[in-house]
mmJSON file of the N, C-alpha and C atoms, coordinates in Angstrom:
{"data_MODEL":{"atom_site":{
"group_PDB":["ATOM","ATOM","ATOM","ATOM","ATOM","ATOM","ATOM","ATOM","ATOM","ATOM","ATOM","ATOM","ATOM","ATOM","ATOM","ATOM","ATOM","ATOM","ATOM","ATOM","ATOM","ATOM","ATOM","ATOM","ATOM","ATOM","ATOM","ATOM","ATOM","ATOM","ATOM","ATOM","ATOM","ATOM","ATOM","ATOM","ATOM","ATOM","ATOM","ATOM","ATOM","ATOM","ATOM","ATOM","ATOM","ATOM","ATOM","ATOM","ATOM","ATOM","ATOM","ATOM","ATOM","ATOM","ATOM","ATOM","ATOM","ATOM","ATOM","ATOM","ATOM","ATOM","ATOM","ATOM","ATOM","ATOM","ATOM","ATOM","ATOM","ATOM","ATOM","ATOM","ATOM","ATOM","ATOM","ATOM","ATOM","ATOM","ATOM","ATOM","ATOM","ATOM","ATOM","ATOM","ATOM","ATOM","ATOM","ATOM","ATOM","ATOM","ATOM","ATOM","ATOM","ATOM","ATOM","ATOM","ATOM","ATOM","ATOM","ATOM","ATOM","ATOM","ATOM","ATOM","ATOM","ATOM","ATOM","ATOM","ATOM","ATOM","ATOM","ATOM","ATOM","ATOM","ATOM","ATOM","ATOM","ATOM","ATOM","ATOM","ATOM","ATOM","ATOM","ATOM","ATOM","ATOM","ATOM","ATOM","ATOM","ATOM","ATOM","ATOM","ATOM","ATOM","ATOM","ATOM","ATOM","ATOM","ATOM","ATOM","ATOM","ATOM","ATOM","ATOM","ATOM","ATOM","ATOM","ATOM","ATOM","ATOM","ATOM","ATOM","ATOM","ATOM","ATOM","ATOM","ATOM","ATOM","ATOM","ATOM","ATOM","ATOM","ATOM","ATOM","ATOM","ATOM","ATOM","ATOM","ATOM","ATOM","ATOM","ATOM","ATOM","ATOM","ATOM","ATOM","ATOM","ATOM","ATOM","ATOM","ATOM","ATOM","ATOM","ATOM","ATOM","ATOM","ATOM","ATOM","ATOM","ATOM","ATOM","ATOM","ATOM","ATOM","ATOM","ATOM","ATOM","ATOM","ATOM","ATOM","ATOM","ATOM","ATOM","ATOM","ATOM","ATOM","ATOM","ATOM","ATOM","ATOM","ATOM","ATOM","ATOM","ATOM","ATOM","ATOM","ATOM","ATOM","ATOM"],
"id":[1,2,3,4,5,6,7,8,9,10,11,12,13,14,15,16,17,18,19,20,21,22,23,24,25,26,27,28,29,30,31,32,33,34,35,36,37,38,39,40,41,42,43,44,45,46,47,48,49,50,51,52,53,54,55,56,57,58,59,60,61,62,63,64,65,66,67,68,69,70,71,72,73,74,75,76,77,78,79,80,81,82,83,84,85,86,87,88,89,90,91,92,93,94,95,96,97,98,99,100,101,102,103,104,105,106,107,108,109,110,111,112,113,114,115,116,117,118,119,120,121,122,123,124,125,126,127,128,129,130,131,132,133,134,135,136,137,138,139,140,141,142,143,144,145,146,147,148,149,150,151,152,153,154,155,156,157,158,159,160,161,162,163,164,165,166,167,168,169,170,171,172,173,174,175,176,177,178,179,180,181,182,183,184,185,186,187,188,189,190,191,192,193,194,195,196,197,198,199,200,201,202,203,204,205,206,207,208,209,210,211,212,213,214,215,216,217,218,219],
"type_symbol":["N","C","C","N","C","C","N","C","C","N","C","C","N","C","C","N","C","C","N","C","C","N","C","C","N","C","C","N","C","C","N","C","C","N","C","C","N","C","C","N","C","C","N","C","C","N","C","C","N","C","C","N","C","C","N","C","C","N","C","C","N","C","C","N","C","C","N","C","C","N","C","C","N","C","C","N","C","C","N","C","C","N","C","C","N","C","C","N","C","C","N","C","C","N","C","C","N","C","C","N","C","C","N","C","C","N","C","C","N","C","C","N","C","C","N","C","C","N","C","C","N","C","C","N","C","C","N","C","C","N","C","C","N","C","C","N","C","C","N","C","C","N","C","C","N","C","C","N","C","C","N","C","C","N","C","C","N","C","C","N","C","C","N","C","C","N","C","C","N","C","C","N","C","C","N","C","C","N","C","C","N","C","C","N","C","C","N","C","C","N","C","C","N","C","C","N","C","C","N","C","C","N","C","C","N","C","C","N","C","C","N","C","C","N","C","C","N","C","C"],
"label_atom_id":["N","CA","C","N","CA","C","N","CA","C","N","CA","C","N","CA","C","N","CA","C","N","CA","C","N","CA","C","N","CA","C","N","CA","C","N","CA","C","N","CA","C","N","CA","C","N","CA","C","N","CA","C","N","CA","C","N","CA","C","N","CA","C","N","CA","C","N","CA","C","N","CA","C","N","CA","C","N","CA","C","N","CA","C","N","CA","C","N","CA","C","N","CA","C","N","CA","C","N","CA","C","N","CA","C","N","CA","C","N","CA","C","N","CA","C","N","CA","C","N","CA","C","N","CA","C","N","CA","C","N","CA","C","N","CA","C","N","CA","C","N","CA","C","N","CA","C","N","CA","C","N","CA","C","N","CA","C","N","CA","C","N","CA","C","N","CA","C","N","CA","C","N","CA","C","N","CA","C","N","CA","C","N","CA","C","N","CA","C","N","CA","C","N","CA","C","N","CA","C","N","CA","C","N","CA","C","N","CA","C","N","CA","C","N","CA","C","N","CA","C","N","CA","C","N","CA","C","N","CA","C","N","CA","C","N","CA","C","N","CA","C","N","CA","C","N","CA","C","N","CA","C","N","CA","C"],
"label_alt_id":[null,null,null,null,null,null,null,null,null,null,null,null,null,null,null,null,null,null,null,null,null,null,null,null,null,null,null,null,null,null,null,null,null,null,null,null,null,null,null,null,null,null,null,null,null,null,null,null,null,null,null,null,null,null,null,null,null,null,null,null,null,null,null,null,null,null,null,null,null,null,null,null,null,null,null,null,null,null,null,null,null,null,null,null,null,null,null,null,null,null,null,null,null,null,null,null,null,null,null,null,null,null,null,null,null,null,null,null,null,null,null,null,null,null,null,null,null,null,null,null,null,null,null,null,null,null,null,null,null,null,null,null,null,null,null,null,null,null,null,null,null,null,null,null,null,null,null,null,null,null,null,null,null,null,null,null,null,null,null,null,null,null,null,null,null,null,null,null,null,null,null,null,null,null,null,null,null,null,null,null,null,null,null,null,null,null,null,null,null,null,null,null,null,null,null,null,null,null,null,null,null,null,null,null,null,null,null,null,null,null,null,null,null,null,null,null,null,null,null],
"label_comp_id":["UNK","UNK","UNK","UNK","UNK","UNK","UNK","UNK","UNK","UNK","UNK","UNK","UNK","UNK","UNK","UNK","UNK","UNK","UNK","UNK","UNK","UNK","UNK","UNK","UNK","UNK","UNK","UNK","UNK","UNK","UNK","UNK","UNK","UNK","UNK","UNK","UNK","UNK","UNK","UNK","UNK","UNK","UNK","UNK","UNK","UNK","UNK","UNK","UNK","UNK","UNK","UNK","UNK","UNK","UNK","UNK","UNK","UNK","UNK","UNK","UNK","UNK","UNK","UNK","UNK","UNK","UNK","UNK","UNK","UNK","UNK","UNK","UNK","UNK","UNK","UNK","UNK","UNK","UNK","UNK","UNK","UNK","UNK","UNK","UNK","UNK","UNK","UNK","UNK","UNK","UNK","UNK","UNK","UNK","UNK","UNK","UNK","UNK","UNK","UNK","UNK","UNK","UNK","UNK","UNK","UNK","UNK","UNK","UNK","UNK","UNK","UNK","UNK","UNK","UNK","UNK","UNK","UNK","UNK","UNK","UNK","UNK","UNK","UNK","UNK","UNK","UNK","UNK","UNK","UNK","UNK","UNK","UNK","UNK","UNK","UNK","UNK","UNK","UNK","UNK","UNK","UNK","UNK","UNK","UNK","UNK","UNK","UNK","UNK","UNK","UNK","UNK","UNK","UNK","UNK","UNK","UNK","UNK","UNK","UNK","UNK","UNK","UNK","UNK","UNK","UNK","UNK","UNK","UNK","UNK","UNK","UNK","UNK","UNK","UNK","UNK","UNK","UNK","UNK","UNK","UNK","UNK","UNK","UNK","UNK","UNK","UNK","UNK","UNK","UNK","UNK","UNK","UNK","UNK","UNK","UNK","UNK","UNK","UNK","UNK","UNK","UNK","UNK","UNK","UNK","UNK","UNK","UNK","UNK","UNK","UNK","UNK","UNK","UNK","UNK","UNK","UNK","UNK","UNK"],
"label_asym_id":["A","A","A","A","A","A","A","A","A","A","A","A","A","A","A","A","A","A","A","A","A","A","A","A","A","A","A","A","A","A","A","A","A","A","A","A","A","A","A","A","A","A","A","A","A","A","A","A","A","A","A","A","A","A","A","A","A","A","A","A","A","A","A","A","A","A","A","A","A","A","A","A","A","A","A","A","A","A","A","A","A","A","A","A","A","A","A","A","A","A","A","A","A","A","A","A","A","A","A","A","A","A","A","A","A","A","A","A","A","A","A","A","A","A","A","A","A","A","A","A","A","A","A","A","A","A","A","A","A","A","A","A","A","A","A","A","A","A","A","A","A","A","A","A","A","A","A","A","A","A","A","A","A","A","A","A","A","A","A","A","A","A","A","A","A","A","A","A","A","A","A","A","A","A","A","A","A","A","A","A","A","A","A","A","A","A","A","A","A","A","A","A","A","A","A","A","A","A","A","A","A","A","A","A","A","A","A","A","A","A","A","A","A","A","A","A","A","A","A"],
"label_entity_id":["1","1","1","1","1","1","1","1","1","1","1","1","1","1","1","1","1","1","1","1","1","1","1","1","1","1","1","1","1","1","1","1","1","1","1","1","1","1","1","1","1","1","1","1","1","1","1","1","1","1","1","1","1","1","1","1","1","1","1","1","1","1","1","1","1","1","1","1","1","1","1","1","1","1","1","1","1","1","1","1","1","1","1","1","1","1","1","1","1","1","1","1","1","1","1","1","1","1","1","1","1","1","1","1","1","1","1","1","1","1","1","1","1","1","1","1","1","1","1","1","1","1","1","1","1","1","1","1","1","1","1","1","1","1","1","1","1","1","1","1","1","1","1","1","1","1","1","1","1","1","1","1","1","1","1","1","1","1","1","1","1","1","1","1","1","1","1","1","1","1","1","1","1","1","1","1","1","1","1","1","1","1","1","1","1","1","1","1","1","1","1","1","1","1","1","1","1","1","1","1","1","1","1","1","1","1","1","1","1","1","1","1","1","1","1","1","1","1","1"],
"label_seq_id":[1,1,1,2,2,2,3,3,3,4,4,4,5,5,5,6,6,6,7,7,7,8,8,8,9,9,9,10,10,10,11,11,11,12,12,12,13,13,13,14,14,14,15,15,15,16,16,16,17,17,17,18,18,18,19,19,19,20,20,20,21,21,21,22,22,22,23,23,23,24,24,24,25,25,25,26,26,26,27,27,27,28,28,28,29,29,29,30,30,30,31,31,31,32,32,32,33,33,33,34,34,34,35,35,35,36,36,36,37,37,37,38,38,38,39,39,39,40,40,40,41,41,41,42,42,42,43,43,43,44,44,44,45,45,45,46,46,46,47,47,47,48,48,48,49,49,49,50,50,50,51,51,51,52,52,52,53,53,53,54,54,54,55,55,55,56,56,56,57,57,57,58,58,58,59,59,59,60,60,60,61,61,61,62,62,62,63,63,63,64,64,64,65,65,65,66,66,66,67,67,67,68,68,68,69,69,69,70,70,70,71,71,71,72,72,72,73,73,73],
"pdbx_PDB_ins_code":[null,null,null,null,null,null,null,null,null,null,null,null,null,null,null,null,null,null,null,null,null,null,null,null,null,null,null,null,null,null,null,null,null,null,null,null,null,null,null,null,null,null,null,null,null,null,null,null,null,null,null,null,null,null,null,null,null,null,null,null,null,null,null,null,null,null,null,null,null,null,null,null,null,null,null,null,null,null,null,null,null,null,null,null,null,null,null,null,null,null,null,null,null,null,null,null,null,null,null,null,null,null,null,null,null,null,null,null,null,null,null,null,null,null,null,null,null,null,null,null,null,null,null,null,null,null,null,null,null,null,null,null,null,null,null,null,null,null,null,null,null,null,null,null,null,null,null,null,null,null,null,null,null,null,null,null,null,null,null,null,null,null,null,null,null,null,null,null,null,null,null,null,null,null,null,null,null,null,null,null,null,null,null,null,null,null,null,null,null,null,null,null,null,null,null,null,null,null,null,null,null,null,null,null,null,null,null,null,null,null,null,null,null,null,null,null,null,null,null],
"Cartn_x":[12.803,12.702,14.055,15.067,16.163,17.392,17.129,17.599,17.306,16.103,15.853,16.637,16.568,17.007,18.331,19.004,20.949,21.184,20.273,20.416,20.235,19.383,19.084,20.327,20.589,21.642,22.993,23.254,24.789,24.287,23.156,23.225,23.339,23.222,22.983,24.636,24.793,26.703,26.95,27.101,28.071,27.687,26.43,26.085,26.636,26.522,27.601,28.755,29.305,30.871,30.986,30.707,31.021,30.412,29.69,29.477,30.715,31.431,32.416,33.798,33.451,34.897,34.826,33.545,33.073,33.717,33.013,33.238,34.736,35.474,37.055,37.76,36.952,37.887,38.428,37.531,37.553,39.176,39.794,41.091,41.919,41.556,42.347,42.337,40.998,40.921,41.606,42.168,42.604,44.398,44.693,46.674,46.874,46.026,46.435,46.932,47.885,47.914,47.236,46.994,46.61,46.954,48.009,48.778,48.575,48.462,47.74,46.451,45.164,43.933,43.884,44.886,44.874,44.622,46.326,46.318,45.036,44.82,43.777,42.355,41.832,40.624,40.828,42.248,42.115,42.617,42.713,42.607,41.369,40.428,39.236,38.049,38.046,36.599,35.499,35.106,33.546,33.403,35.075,35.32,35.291,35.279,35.385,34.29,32.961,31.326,31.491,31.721,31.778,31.875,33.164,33.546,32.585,32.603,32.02,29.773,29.628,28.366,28.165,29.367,29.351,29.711,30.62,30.393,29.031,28.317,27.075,26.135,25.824,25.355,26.038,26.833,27.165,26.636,26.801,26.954,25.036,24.418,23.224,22.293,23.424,22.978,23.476,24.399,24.974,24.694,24.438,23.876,22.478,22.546,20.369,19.863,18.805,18.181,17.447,16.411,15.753,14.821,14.716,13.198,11.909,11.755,10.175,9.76,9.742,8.635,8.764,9.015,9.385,7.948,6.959,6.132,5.866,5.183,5.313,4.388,4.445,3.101,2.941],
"Cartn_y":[-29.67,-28.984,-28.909,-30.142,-30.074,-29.044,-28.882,-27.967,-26.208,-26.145,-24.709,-24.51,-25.446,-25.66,-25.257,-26.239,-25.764,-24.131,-24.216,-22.928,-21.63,-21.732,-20.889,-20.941,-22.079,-22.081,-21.907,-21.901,-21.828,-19.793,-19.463,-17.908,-17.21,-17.874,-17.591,-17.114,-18.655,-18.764,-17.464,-17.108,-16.249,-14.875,-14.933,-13.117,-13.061,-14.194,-14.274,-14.164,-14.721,-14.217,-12.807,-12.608,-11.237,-10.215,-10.299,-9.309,-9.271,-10.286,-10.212,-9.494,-9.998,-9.564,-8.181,-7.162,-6.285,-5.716,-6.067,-5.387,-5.829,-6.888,-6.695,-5.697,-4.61,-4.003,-2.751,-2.431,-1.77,-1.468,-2.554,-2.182,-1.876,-1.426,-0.802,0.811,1.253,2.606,2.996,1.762,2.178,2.32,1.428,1.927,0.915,-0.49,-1.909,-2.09,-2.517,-2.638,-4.024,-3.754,-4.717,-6.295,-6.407,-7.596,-7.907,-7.184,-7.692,-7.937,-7.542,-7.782,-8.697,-9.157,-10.342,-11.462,-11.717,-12.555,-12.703,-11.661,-11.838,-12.588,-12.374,-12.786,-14.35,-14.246,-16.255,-17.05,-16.067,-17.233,-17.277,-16.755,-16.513,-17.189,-18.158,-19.479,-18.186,-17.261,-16.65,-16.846,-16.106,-15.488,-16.972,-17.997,-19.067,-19.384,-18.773,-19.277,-18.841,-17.528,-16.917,-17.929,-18.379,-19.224,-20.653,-21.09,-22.685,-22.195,-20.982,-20.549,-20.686,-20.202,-19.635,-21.384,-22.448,-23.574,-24.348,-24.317,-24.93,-24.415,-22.851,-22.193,-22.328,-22.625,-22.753,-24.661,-25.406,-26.844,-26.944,-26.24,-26.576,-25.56,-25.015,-24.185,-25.299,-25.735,-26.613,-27.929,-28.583,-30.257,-30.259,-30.633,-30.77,-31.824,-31.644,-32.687,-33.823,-34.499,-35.52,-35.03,-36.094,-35.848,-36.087,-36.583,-37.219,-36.029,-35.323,-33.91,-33.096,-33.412,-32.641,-33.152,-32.289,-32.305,-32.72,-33.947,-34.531,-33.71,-33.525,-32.899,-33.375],
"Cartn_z":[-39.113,-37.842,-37.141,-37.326,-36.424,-37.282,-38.8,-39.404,-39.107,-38.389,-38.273,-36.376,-35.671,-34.575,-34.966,-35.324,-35.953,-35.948,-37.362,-37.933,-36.604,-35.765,-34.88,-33.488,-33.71,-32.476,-32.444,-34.146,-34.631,-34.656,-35.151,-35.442,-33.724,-32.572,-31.68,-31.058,-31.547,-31.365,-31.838,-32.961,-33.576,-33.355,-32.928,-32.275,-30.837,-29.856,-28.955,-29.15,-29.939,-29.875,-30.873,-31.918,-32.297,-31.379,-30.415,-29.632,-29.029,-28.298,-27.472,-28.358,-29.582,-30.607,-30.364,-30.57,-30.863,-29.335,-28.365,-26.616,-26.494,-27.289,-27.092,-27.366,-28.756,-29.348,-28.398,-27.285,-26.431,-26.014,-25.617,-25.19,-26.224,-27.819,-28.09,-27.935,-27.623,-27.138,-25.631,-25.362,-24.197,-23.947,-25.109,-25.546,-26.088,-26.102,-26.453,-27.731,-28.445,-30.162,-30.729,-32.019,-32.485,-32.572,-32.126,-32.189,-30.753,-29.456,-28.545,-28.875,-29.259,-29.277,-29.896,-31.059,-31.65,-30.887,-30.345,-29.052,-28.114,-27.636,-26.701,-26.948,-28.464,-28.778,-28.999,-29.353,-29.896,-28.438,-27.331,-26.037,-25.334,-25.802,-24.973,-25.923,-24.715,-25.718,-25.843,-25.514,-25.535,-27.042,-27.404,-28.941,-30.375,-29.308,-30.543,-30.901,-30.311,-30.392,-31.799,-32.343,-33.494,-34.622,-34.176,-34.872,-35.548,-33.975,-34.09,-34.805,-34.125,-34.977,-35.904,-36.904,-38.231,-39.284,-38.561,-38.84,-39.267,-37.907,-37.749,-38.524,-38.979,-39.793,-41.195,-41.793,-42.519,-43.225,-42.224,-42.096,-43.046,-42.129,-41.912,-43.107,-43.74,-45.338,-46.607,-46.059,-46.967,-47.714,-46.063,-46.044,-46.843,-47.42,-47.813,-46.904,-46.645,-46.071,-46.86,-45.847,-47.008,-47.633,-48.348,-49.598,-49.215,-48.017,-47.632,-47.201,-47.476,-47.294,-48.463,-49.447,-50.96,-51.366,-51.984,-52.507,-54.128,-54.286,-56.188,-56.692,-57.84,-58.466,-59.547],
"occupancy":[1.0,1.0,1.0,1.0,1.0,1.0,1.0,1.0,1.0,1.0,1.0,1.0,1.0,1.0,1.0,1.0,1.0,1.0,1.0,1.0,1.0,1.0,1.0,1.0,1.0,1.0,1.0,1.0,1.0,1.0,1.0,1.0,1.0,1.0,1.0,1.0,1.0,1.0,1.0,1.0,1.0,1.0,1.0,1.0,1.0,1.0,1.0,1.0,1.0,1.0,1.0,1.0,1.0,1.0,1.0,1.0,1.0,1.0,1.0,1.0,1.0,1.0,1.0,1.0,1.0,1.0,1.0,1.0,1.0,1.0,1.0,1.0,1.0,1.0,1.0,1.0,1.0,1.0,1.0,1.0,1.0,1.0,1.0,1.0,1.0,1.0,1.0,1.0,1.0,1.0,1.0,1.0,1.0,1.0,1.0,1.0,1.0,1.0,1.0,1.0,1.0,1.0,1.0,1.0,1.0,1.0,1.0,1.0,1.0,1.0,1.0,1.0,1.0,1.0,1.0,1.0,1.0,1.0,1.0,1.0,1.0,1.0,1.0,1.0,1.0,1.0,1.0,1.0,1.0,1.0,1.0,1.0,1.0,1.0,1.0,1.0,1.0,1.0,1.0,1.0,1.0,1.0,1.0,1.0,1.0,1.0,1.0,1.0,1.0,1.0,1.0,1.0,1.0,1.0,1.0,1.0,1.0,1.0,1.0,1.0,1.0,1.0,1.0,1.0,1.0,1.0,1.0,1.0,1.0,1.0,1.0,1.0,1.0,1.0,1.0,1.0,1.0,1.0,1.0,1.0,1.0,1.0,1.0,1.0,1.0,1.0,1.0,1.0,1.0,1.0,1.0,1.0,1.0,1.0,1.0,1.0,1.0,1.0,1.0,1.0,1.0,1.0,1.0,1.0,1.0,1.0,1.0,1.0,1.0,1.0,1.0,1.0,1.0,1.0,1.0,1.0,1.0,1.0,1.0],
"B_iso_or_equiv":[0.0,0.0,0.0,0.0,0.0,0.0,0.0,0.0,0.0,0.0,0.0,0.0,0.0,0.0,0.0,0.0,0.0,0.0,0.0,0.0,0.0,0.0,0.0,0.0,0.0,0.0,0.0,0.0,0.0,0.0,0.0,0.0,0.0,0.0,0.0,0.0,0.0,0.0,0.0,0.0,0.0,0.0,0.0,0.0,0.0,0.0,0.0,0.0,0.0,0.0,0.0,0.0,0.0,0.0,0.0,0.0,0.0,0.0,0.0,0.0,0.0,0.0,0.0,0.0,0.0,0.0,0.0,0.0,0.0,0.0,0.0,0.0,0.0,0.0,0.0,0.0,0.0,0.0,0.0,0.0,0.0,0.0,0.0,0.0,0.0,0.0,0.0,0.0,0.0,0.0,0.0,0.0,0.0,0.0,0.0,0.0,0.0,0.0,0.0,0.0,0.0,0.0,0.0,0.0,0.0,0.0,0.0,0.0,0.0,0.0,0.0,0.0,0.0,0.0,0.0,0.0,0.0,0.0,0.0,0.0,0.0,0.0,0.0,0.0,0.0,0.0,0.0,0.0,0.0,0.0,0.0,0.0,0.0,0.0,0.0,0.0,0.0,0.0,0.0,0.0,0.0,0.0,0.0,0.0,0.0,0.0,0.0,0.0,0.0,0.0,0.0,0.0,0.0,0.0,0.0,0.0,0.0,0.0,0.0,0.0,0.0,0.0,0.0,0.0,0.0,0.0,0.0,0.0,0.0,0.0,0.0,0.0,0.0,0.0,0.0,0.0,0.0,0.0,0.0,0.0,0.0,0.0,0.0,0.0,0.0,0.0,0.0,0.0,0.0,0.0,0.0,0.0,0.0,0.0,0.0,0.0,0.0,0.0,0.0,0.0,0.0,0.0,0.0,0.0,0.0,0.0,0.0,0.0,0.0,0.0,0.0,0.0,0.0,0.0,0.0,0.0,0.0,0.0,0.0],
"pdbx_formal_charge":[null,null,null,null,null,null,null,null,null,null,null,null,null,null,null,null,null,null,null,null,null,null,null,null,null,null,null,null,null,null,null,null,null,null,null,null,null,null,null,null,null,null,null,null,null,null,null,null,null,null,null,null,null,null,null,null,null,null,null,null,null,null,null,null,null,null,null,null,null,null,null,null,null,null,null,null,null,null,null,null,null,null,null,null,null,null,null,null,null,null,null,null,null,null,null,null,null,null,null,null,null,null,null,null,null,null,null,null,null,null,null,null,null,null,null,null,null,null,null,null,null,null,null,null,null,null,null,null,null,null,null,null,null,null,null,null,null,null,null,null,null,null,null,null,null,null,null,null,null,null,null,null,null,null,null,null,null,null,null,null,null,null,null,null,null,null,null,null,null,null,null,null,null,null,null,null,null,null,null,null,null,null,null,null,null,null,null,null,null,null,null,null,null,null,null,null,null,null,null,null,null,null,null,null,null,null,null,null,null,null,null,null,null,null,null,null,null,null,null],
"auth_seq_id":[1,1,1,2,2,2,3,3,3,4,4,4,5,5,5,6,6,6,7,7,7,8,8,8,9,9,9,10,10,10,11,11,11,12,12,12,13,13,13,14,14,14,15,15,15,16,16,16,17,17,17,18,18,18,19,19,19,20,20,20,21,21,21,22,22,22,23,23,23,24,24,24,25,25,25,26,26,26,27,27,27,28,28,28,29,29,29,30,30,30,31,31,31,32,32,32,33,33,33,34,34,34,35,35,35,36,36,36,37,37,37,38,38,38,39,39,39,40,40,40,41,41,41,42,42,42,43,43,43,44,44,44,45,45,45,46,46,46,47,47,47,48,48,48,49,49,49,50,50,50,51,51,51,52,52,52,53,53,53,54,54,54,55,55,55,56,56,56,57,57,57,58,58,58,59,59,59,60,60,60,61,61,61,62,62,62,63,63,63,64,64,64,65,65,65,66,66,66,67,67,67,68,68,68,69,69,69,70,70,70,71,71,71,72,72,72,73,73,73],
"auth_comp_id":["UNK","UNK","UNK","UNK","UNK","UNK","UNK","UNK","UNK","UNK","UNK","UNK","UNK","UNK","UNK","UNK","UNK","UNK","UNK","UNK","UNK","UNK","UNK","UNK","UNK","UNK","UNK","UNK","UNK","UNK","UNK","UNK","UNK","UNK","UNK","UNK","UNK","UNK","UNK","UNK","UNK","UNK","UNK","UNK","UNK","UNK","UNK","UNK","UNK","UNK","UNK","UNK","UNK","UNK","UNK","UNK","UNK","UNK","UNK","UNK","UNK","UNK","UNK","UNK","UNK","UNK","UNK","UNK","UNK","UNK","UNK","UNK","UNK","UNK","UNK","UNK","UNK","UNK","UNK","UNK","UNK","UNK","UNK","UNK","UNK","UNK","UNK","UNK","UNK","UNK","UNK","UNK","UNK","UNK","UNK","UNK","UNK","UNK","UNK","UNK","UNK","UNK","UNK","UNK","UNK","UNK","UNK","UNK","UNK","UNK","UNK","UNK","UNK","UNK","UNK","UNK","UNK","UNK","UNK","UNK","UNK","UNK","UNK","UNK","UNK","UNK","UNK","UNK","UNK","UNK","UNK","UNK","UNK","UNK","UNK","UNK","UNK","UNK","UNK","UNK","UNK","UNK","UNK","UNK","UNK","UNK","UNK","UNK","UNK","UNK","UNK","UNK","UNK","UNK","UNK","UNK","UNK","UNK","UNK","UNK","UNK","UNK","UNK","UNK","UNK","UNK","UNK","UNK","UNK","UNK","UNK","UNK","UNK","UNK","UNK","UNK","UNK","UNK","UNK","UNK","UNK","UNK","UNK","UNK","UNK","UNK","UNK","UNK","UNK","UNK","UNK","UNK","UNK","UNK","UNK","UNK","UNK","UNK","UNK","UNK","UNK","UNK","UNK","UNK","UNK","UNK","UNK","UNK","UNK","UNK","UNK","UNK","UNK","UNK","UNK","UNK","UNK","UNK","UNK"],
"auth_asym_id":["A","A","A","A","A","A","A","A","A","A","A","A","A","A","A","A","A","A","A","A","A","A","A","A","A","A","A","A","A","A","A","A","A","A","A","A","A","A","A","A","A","A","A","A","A","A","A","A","A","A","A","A","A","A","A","A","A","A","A","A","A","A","A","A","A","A","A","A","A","A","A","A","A","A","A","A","A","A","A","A","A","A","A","A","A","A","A","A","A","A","A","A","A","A","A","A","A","A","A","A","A","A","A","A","A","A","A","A","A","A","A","A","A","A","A","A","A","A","A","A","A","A","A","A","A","A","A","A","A","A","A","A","A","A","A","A","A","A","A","A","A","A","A","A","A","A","A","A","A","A","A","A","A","A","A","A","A","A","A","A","A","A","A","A","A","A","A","A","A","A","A","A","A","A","A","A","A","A","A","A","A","A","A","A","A","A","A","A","A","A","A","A","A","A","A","A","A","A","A","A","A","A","A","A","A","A","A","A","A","A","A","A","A","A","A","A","A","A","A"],
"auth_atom_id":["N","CA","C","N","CA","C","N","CA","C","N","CA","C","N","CA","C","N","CA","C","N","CA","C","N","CA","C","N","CA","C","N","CA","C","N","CA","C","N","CA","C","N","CA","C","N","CA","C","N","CA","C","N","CA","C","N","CA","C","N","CA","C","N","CA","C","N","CA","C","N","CA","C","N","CA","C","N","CA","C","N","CA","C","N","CA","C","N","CA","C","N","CA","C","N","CA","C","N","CA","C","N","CA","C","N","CA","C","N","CA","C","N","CA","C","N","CA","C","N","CA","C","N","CA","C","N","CA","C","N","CA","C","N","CA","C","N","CA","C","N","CA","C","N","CA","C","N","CA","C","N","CA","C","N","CA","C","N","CA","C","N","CA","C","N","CA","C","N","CA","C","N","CA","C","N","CA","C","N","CA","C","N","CA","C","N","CA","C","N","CA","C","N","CA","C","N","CA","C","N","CA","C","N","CA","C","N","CA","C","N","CA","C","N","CA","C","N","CA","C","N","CA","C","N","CA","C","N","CA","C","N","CA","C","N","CA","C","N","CA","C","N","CA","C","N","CA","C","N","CA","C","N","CA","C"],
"pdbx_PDB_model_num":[1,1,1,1,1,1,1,1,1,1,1,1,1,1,1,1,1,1,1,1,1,1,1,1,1,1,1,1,1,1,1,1,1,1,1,1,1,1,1,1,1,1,1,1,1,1,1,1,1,1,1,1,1,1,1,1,1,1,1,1,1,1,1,1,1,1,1,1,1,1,1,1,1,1,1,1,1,1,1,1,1,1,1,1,1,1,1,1,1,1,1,1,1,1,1,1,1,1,1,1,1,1,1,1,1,1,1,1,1,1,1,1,1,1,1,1,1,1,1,1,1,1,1,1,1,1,1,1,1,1,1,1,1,1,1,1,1,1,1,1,1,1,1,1,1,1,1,1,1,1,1,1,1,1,1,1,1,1,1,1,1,1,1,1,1,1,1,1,1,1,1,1,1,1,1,1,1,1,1,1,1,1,1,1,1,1,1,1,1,1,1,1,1,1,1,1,1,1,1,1,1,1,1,1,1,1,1,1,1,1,1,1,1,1,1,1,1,1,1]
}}}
């Protein structure tokens, strides 16, 4: 259960921040270059949820859990 919790809260993270990556790209339609938008996304915590999401989602694909609910037959 605390594995589907993770999983749901790290996927939560990272649609929060790639939304923001996504609504950043905005200022390049507006004259900004890429090497600013760069800058800009890696000072702004919204944009690190992405990040730290894609960790926790990753963490929580990775780790196995225990065996006391594995079924013998």
């Amino acid at each position: 259960m605390t594995r589907i919790f993770f999983f749901l809260t790290g996927f939560a993270l990272m649609v929060i921040g790639f939304s923001f990556i996504i609504l950043y790209l905005n200022l390049l339609t507006i004259g900004y270059n890429f090497n600013f938008y760069v800058n800009f996304i890696t000072r702004r915590i919204e944009c690190y949820y992405a990040i730290i999401g894609f960790i926790i989602v990753l963490l929580t694909i990775i780790i196995k859990g225990d065996k006391k609910h594995e079924l013998h037959l």
